[in-house]
C-alpha positions as CSV (number, residue, x, y, z in Angstrom):
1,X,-10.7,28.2,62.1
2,X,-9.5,27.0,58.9
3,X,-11.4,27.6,55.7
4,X,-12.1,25.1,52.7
5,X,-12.9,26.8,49.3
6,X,-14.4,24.9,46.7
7,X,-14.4,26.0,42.8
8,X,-17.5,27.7,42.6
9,X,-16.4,30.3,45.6
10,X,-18.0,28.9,48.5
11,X,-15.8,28.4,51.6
12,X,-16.7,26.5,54.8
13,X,-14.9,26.5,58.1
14,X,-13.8,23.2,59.8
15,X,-12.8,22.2,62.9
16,X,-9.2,20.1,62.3
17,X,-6.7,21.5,59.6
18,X,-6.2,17.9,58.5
19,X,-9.4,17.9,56.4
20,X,-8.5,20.7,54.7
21,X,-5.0,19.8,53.6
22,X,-7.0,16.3,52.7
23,X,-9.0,18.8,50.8
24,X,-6.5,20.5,49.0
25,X,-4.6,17.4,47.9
26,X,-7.3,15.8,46.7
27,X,-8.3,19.0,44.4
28,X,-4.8,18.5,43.4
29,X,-4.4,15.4,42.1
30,X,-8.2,16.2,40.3
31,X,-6.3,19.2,38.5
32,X,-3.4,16.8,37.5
33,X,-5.6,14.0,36.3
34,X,-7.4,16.7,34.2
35,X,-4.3,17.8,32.2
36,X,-3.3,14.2,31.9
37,X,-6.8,13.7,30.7
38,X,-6.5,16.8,28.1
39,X,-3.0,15.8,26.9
40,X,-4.5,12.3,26.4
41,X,-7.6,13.6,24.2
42,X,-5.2,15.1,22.2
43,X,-2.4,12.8,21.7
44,X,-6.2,10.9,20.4
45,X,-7.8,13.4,18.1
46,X,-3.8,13.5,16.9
47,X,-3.7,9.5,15.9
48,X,-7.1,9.5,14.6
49,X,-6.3,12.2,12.1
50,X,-3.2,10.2,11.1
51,X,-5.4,6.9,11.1
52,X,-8.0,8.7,8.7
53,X,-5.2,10.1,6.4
54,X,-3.8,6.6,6.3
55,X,-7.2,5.1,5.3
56,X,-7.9,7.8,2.8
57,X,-4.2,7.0,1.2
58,X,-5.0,3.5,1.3
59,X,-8.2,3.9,-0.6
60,X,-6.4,6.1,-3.5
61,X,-4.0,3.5,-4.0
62,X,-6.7,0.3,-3.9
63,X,-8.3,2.3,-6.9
64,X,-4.7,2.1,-8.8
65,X,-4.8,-0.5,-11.5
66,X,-1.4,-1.8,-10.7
67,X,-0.7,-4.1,-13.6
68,X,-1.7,-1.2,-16.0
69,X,0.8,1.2,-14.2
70,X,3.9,-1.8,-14.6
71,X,3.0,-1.7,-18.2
72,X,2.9,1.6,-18.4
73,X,6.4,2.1,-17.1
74,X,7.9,-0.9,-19.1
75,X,6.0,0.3,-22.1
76,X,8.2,3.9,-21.3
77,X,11.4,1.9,-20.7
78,X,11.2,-0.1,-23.8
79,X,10.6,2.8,-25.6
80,X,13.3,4.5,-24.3
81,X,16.2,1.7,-24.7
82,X,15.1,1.8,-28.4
83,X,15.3,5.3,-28.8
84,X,18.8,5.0,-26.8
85,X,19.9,2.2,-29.3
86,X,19.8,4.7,-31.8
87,X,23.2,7.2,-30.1
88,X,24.5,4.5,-28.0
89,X,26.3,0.6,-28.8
90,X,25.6,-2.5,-28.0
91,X,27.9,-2.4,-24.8
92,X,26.9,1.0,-23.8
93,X,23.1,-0.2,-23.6
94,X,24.5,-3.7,-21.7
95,X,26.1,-1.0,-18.9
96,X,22.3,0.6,-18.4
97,X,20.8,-2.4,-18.0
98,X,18.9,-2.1,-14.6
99,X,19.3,1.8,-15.2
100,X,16.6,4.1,-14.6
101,X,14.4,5.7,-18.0
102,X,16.6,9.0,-16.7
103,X,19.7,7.5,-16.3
104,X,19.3,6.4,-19.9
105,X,18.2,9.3,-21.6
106,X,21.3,11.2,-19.4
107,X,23.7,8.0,-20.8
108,X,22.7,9.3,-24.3
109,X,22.7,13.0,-23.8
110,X,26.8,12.8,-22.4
111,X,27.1,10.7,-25.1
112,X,26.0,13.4,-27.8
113,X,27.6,15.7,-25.8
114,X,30.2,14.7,-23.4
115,X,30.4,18.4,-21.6
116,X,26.8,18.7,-20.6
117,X,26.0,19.0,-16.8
118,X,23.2,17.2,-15.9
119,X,24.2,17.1,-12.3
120,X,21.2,19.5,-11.2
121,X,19.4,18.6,-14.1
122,X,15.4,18.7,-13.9
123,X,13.5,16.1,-15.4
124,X,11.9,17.9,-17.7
125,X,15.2,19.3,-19.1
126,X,16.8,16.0,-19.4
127,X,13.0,14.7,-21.2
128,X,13.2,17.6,-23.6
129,X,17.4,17.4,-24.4
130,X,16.7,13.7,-24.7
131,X,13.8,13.8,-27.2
132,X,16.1,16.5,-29.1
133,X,19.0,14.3,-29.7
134,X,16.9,11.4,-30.9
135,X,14.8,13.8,-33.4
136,X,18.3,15.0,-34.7
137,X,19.5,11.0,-35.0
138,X,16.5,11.2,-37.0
139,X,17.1,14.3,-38.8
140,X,20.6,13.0,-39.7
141,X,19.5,9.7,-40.8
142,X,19.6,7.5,-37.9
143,X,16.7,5.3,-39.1
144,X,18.9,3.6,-42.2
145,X,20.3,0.7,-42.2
146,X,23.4,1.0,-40.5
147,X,21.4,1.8,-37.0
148,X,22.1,5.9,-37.4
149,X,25.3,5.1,-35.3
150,X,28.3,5.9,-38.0
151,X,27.8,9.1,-39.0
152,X,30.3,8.4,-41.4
153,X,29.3,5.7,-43.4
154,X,26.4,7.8,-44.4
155,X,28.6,10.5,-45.5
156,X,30.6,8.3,-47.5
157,X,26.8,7.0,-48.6
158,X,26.2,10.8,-49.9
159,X,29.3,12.0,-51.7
160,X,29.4,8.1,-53.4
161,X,25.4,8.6,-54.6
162,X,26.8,12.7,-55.9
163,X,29.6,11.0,-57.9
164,X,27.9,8.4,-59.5
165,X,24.8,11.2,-60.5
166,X,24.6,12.5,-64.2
167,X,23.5,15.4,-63.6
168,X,25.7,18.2,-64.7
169,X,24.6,21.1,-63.5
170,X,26.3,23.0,-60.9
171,X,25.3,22.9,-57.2
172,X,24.0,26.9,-56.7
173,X,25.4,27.3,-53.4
174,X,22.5,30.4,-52.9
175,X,20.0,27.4,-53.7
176,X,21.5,25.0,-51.3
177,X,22.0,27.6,-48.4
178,X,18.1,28.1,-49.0
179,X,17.1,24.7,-49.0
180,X,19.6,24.6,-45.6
181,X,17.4,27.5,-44.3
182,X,14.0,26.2,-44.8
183,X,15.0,22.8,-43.5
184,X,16.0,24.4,-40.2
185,X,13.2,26.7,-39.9
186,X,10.4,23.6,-40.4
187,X,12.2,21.2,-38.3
188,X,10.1,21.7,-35.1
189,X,7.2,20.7,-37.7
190,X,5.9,17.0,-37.3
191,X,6.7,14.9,-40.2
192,X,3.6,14.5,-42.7
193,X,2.4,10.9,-42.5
């Protein structure tokens, strides 16, 4: 006689085979129901992760004072554009408009120096090479009337102020290379106010 075993080890015998391939196919489809089931519960416990990750996200960004953050960044651009006004003309500033704070402050650093690679650049390099140029402008005058863009005129400037002076004592080149010295060594110091 056949045999029907159930999941906790007991078997019983029946009379027609029918019954137990009945049985059997019924236990089957059970078994595949339950890994349909399992996949399902976690396909669930997946999504519901993703949902509370989502609702966490969305909670950071509700607390973000958006109006502040605008200014914040058109505060920076402005900023920038007018430090970029210094090295760069009139039409070199029109061709950035639209232009990212980095594409700005890269416009001004190939502009300074035409052969720098900025391809790979990292945003702090380009921050820190921009901020350089712009405290040499400085440095070299930049802040006078003629906008800091011809370097020239401000040479001419010099010599013309040295000719028209009355002193008549002789520059003492050991004095000037000194003065040259100093200046260079104190430059990373902030400017007394």
């Amino acid at each position: 006689m056949p045999n029907i075993n159930l999941d906790n080890g007991l078997s019983y015998e029946v009379e027609q085979q029918e019954v137990v391939q009945a049985f059997n196919q019924l236990k089957t489809e059970r078994d595949d129901a339950q890994t349909k089931l399992d996949a399902a519960t976690s396909d669930h416990e997946k999504t519901k992760a993703e949902l509370d990750t989502a609702k966490a996200r969305i909670d950071e960004l509700e607390k973000v004072d958006i109006a502040a953050e605008a200014k914040k960044l058109a505060d920076a651009r402005v900023d920038c554009l007018a430090k970029a006004g210094k090295v760069l003309d009139k039409e070199e500033l029109a061709k950035l408009d639209g232009a990212s704070v980095t594409d700005v402050k890269k416009a001004v650093i190939s502009k300074r120096f035409p052969d720098a690679n900025l391809d790979e650049a990292t945003d702090v390099y380009i921050d820190t090479r921009f901020d350089t140029i712009i405290d040499l402008v400085k440095e070299d005058g930049g802040d006078d009337d003629e906008g800091g863009h011809d370097a020239a005129a401000r040479q001419r400037k010099a010599v013309q102020s040295r000719g028209d002076s009355n002193d008549t004592e002789e520059p003492d080149a050991d004095k000037a290379r000194s003065a040259m010295q100093n200046s260079r060594r104190d430059a990373w110091k902030p400017e007394a106010k």
